[in-house]
C-alpha positions as CSV (number, residue, x, y, z in Angstrom):
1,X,12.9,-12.1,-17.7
2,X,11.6,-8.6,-19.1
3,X,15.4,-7.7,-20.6
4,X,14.9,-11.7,-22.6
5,X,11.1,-11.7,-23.2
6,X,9.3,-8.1,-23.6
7,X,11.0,-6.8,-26.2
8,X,12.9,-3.0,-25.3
9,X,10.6,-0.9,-27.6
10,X,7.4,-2.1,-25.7
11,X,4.7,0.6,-23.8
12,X,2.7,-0.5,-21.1
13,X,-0.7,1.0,-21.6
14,X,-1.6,2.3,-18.1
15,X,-4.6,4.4,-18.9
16,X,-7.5,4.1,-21.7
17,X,-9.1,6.7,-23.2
18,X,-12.1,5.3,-25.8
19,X,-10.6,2.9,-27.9
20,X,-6.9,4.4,-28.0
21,X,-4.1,3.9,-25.2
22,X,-3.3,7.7,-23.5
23,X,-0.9,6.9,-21.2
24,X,2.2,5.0,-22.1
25,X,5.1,3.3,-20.1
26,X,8.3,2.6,-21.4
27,X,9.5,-1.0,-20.4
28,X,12.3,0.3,-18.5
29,X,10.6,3.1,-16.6
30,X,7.4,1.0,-15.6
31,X,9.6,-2.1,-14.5
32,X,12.3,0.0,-12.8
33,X,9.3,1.5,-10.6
34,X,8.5,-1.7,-8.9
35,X,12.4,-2.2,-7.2
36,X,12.5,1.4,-6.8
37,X,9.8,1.7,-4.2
38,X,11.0,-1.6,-2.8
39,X,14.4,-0.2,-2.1
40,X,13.2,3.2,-0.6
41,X,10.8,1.2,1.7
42,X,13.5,-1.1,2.8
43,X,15.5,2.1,3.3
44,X,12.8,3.7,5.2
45,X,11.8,1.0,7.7
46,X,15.5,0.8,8.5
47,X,16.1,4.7,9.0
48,X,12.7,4.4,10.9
49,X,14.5,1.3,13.5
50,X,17.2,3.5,13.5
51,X,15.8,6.3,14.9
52,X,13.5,4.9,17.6
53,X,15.0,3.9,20.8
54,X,15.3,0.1,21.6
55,X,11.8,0.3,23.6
56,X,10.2,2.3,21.1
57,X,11.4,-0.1,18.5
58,X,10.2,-3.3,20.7
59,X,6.9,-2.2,20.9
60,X,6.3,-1.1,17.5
61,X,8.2,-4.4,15.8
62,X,5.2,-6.1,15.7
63,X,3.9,-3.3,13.2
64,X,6.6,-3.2,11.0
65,X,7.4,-6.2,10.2
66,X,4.1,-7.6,8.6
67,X,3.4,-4.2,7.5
68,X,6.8,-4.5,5.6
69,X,5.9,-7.9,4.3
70,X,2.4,-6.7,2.7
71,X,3.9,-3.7,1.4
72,X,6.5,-5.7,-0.4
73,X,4.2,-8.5,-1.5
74,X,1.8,-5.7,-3.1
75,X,4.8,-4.3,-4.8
76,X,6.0,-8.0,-5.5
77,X,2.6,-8.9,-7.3
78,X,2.4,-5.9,-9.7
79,X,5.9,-6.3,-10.8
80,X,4.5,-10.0,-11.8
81,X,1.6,-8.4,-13.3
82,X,3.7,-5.9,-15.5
83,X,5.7,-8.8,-16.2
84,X,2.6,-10.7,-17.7
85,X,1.2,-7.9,-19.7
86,X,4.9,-7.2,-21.3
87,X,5.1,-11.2,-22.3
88,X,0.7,-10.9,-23.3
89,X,-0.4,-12.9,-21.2
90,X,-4.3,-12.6,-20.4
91,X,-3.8,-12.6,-16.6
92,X,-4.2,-9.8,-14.7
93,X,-2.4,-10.5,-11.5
94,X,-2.7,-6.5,-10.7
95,X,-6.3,-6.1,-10.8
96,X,-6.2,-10.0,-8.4
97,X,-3.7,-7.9,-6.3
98,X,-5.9,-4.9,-6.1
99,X,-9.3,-7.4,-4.7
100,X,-6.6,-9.1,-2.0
101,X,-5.2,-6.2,-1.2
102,X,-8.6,-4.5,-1.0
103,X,-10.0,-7.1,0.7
104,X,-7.5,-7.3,3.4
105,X,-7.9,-3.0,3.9
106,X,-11.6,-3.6,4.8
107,X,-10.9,-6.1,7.4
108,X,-7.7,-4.6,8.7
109,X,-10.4,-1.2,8.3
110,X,-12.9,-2.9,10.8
111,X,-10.2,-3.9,13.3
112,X,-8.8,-0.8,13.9
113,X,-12.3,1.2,13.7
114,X,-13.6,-1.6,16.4
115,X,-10.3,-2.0,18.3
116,X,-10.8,-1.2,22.4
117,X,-7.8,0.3,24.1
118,X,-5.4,-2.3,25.3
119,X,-1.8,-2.7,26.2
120,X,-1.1,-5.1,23.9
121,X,-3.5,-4.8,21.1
122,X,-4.4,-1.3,18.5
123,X,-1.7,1.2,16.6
124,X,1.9,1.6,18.4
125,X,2.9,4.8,17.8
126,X,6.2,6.4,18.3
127,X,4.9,9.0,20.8
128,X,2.2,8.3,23.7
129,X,-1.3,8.7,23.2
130,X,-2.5,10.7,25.5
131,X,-6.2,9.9,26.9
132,X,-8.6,7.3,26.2
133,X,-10.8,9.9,24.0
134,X,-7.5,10.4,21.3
135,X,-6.9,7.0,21.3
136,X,-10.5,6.1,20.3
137,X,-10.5,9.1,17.7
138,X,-7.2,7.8,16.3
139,X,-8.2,4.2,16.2
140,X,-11.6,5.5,14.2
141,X,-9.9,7.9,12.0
142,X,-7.4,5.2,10.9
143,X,-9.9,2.6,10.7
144,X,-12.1,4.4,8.2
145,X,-9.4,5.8,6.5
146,X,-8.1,2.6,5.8
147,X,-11.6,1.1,5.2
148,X,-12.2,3.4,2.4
149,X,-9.1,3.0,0.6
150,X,-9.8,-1.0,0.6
151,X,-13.3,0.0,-0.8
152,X,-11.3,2.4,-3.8
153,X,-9.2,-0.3,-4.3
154,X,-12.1,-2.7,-4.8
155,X,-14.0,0.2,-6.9
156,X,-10.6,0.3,-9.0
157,X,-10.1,-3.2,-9.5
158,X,-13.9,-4.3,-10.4
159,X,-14.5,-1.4,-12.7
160,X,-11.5,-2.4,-14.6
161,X,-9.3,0.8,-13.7
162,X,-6.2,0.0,-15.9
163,X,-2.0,-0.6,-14.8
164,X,-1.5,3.3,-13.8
165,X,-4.7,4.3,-11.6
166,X,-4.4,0.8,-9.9
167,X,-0.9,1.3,-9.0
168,X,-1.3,4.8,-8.0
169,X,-4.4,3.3,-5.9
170,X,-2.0,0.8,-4.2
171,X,0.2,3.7,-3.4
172,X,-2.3,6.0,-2.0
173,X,-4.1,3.0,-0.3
174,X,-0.9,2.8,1.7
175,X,0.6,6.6,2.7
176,X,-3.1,7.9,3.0
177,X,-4.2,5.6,6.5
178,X,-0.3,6.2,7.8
179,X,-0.6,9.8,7.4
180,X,-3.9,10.1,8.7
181,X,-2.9,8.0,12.0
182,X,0.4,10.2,12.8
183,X,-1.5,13.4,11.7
184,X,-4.4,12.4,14.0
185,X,-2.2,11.3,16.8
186,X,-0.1,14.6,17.0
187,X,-3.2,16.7,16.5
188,X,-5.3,15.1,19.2
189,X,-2.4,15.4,21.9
């Protein structure tokens, strides 16, 4: 659809400054992005099945695979948004991605901040958590973590961040929690 209906010399403007756009995407960089990341996550999550061991894997399956989904629906969404803006069309479906995928951060944000230790229930990790203590500290660090990148990404979306902070948000908003849970986990051992 872009290759038939944006034309090749268009430029996303990602970022504002006054009156005049500052920050400029070519058509074929800013739509090639979108695949890109989808690739090197599907690439990822099957190095990462790869290298656990069949139990590991079992127990953490139930985390990848609708972490995977989201991830790819996010990444789904502002490809249609970019889409839309190249064609110039008045919907924003990034900024509606940015409040559903903020929205679902705070909730998932409470959980985990909330979440009681339980066999079947919190973070799998690949490695043990040791005591009760880390696994409260991990499930708090991760919650808020997560929390506040659902509240940036609400912040970015309502103040009418434009296409590049909002994407960068969904990025951060993604690697920031996960970091912060494995970095937490092997510090707290």
């Amino acid at each position: 659809m872009a290759v038939l209906r944006v034309p090749a010399d268009f430029l996303y403007a990602a970022h504002w400054e006054g009156s005049t756009a500052d920050w400029l995407w070519p058509r074929d960089t800013a739509l090639a992005v979108g695949p890109l990341l989808a690739l090197a996550l599907l690439l990822l999550f099957f190095v990462m099945g790869r290298l656990f061991s069949k139990n590991q894997f079992a127990k953490s399956q139930h985390i990848f695979d609708p972490a995977l989904t989201v991830l790819l629906a996010v990444i789904a969404a502002t490809q249609l948004g970019l889409l839309l803006a190249g064609f110039g069309s008045d919907l924003d479906v990034i900024r509606i991605t940015g409040f559903g995928f903020g929205a679902l951060l705070l909730l998932l944000g409470v959980v985990l901040f909330e979440a009681e230790r339980h066999t079947y229930a919190g973070m799998r990790m690949p490695w043990p958590i040791a005591s009760d203590t880390s696994w409260t500290l991990v499930h708090r660090a991760t919650g808020a973590a997560t929390f506040l990148a659902g509240a940036g990404l609400l912040a970015l979306s309502w103040f009418d961040a434009d296409i590049g902070p909002l994407v960068i948000g969904f990025a951060l908003a993604v690697l920031v929690p996960v970091l912060i849970a494995g970095s937490t986990t092997l510090l707290s051992r």
